[in-house]
Every structure is written in C-alpha cells, then in structure tokens.
FIVEX-727375 format. One line per field, with one value per atom (N, C-alpha, C): residue number from 1; atom name; x, y, z. Coordinates in steps of 0.1 Angstrom, whole numbers, plus 5000, padded with zeros to 4 digits. Each point is the difference from the previous one (the first is absolute). Layout:
% residues N
nr: (NUM:...) .
atom: (CA:...) .
X: (X:...) .
Y: (Y:...) .
Z: (Z:...) .
***
This chain:
% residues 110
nr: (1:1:1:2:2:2:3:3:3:4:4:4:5:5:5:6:6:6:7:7:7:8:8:8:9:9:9:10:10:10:11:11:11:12:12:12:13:13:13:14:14:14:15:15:15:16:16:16:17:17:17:18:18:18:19:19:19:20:20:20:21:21:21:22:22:22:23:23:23:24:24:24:25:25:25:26:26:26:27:27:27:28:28:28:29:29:29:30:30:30:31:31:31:32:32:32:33:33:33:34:34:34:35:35:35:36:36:36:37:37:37:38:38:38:39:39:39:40:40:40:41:41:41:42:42:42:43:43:43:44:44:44:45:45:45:46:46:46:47:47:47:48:48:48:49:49:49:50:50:50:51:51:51:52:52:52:53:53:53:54:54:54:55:55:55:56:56:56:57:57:57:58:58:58:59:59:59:60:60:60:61:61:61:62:62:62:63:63:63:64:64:64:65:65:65:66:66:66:67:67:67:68:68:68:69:69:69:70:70:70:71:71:71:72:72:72:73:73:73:74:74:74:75:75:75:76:76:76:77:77:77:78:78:78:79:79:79:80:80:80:81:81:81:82:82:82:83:83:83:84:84:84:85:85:85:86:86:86:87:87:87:88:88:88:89:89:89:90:90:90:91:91:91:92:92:92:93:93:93:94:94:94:95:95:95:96:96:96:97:97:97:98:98:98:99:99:99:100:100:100:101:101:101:102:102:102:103:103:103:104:104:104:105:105:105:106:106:106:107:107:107:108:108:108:109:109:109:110:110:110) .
atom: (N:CA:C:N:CA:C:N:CA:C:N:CA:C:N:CA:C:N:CA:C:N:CA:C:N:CA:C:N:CA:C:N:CA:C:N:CA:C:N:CA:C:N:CA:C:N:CA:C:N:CA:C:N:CA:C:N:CA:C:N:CA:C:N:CA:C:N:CA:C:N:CA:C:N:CA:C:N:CA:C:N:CA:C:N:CA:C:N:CA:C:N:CA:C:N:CA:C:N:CA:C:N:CA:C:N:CA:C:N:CA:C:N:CA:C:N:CA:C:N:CA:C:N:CA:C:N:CA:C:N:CA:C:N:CA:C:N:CA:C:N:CA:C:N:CA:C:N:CA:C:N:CA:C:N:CA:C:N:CA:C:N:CA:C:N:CA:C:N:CA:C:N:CA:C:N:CA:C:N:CA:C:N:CA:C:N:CA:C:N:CA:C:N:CA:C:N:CA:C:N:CA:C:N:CA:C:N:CA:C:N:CA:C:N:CA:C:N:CA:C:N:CA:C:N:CA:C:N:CA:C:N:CA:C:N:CA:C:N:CA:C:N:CA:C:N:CA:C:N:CA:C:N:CA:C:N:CA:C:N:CA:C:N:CA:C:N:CA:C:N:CA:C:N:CA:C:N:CA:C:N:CA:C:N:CA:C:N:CA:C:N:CA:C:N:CA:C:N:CA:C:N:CA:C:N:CA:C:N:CA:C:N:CA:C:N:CA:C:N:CA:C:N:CA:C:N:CA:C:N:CA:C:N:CA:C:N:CA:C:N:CA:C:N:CA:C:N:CA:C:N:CA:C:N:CA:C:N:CA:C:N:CA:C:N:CA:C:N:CA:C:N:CA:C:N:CA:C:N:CA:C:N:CA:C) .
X: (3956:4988:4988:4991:4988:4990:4988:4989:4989:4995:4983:4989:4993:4993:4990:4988:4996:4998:5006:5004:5011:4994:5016:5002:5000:5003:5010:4998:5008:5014:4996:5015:5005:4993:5009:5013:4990:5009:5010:4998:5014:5008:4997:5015:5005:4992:5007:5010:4994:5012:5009:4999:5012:5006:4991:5003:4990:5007:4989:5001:5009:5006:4982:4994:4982:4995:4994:4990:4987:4990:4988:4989:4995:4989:4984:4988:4991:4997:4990:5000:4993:4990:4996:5008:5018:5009:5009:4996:5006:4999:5012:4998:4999:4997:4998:5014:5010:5018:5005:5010:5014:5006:5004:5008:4992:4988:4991:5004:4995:5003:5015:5009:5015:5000:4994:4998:5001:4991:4993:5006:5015:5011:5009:5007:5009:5014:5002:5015:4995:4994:4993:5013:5011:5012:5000:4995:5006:4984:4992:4985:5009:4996:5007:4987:4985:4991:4988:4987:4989:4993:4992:4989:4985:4996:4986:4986:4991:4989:4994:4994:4987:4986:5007:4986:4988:4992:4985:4999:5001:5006:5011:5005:5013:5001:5011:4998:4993:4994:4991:5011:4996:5009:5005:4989:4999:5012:5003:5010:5012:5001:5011:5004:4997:5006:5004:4992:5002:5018:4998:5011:5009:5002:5009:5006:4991:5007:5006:5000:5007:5018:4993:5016:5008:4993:5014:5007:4990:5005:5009:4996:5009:5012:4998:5007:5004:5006:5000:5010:5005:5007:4989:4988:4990:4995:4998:4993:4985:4995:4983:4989:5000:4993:4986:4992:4989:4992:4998:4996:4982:4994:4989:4996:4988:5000:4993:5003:4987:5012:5009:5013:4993:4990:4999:4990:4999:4990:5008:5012:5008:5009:5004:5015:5004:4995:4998:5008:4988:4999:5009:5005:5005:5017:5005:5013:4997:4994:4997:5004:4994:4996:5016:5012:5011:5002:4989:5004:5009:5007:5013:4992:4991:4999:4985:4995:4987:5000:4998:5003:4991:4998:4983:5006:4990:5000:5001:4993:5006:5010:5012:5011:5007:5009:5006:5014:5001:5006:5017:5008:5012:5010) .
Y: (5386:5003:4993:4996:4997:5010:5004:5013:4987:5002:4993:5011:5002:5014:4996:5006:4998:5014:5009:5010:5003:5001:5003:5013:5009:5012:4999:4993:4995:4991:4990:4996:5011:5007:5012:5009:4999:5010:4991:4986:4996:5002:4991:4998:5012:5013:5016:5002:4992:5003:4988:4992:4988:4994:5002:4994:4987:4988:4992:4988:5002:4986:4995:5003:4998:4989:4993:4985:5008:5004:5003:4990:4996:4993:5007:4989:5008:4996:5006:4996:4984:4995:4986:4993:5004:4988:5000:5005:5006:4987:4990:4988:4997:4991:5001:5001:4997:4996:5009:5004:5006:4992:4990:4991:4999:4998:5003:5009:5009:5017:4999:4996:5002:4996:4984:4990:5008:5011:5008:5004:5005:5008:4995:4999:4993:4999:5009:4996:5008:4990:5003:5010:4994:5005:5012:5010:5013:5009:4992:5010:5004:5013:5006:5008:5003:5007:4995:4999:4998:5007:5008:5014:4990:5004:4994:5011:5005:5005:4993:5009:4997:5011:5009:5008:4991:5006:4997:4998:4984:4993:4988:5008:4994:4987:4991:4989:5004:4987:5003:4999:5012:5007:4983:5000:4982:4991:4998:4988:5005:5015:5006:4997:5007:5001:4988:4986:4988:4999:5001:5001:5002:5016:5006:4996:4992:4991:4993:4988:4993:5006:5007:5002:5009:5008:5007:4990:4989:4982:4993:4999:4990:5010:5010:5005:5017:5002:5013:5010:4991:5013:5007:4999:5001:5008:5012:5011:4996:5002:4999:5012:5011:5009:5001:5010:5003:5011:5002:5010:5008:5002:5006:5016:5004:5013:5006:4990:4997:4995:5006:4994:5000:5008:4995:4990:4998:4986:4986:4998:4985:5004:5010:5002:4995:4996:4991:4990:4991:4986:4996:5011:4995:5002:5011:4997:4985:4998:4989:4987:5002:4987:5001:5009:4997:5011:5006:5008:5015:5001:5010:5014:5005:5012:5000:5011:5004:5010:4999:5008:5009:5009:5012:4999:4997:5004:5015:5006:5015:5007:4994:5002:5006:5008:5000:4988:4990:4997:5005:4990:5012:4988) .
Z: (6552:5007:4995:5006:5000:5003:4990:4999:5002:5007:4998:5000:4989:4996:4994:5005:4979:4990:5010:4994:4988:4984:4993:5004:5007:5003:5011:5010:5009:4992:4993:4995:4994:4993:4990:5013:5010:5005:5008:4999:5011:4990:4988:4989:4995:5000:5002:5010:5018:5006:5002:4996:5001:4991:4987:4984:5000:4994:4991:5007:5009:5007:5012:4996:5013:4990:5010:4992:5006:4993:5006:5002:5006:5003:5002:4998:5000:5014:5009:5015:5000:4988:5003:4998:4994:4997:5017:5007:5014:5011:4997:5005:5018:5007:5013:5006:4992:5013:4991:5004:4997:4993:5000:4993:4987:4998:4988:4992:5008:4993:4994:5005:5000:4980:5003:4992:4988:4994:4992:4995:5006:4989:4995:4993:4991:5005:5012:5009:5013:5010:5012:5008:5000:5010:4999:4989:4997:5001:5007:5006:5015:5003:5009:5006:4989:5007:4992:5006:4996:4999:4991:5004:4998:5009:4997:5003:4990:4999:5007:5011:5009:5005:4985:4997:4992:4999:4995:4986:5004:4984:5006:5007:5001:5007:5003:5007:5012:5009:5009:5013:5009:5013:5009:5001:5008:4996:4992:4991:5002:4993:4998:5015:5008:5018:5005:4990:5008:4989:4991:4992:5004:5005:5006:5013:5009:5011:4994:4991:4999:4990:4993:4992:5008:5013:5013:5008:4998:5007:4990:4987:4994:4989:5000:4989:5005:5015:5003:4993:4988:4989:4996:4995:4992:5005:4994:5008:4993:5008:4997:5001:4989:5001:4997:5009:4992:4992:4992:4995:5003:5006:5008:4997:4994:5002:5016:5012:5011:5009:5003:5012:5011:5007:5011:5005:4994:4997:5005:4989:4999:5009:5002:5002:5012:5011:5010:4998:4996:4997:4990:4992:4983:5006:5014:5005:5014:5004:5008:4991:4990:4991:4993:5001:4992:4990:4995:4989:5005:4991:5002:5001:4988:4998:4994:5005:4990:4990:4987:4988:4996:5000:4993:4987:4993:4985:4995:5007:4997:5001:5004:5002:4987:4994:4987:5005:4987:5001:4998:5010:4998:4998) .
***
C-alpha cells in the first residue's frame, strides 16, 4: 500500500491495520502520473491500494482526482482511495475521477 499523509497519526493507524508492508509519502512528494507514484516503491507489482490524504494539510483535492483518473485508466487493479473528513464534498468527482472509496478518519480502525 501506498499512504500519502502528512499525518504520523494516520500512518500509525494504517500499519496497526495492515502491518509495515505501506511506503508513506508526504503529499508534496505526490507525483503527477501513476507510473511515478508506482516508481516510489520498491516492488510496484505488489501496490494493490493507494490511500491518499485530502484533508487540510493534505495533498491538494485538485491533483489527487486528476490522479485518480488516470491510475482507474492505467492500472485498474489499484484501488485508489481517499481519506476525507468532508465526503460530500469530493465524493462526486473523486468516484467520476476513478477513485474506489472515500475513507473518514474517524472511523476505528478494524
């Protein structure tokens, strides 16, 4: 998995639910293609999901969505999520644009 955060609260809690196997990024390392991003991890074949922060702080909504079109185009194994405390906002555009799911942070992780 791929975290793009700048939250360490947020990494703490993916690697609680998935383990250690997440490359986290901060949102200005949040490259413009998919195949970039891919680039980032040390065995691209075995990214299966991306979480990407697009709360306040977080990478900007704009990019991400353009993001998300492309990797439901080039890479439709790759779930593309987003994490949002504000779903009705993106949640349009952000399933238009490709992305799988919108995530609330306040969720307990399970």
């Amino acid at each position: 998995m791929i975290l793009v955060s700048p939250s360490l609260e947020t990494a703490r809690k993916v690697r609680a639910a998935i383990g250690d196997d997440v490359t986290v990024l901060q949102p200005e390392q949040l490259p413009a293609t998919a195949p970039q991003l891919l680039a980032m991890v040390p065995e691209p074949r075995d990214v299966h999901s991306v979480l990407i922060d697009v709360r306040t702080g977080g990478a900007p909504e704009h990019d991400v969505l353009a993001l998300a079109g492309r990797f439901s185009e080039q890479y439709p194994a790759v779930s593309l999520l987003l994490l949002t405390d504000e779903a009705e906002r993106p949640a349009l555009p952000a399933l238009r644009s490709g992305g799988r799911d919108l995530i609330d942070p306040a969720e307990p992780v399970e």
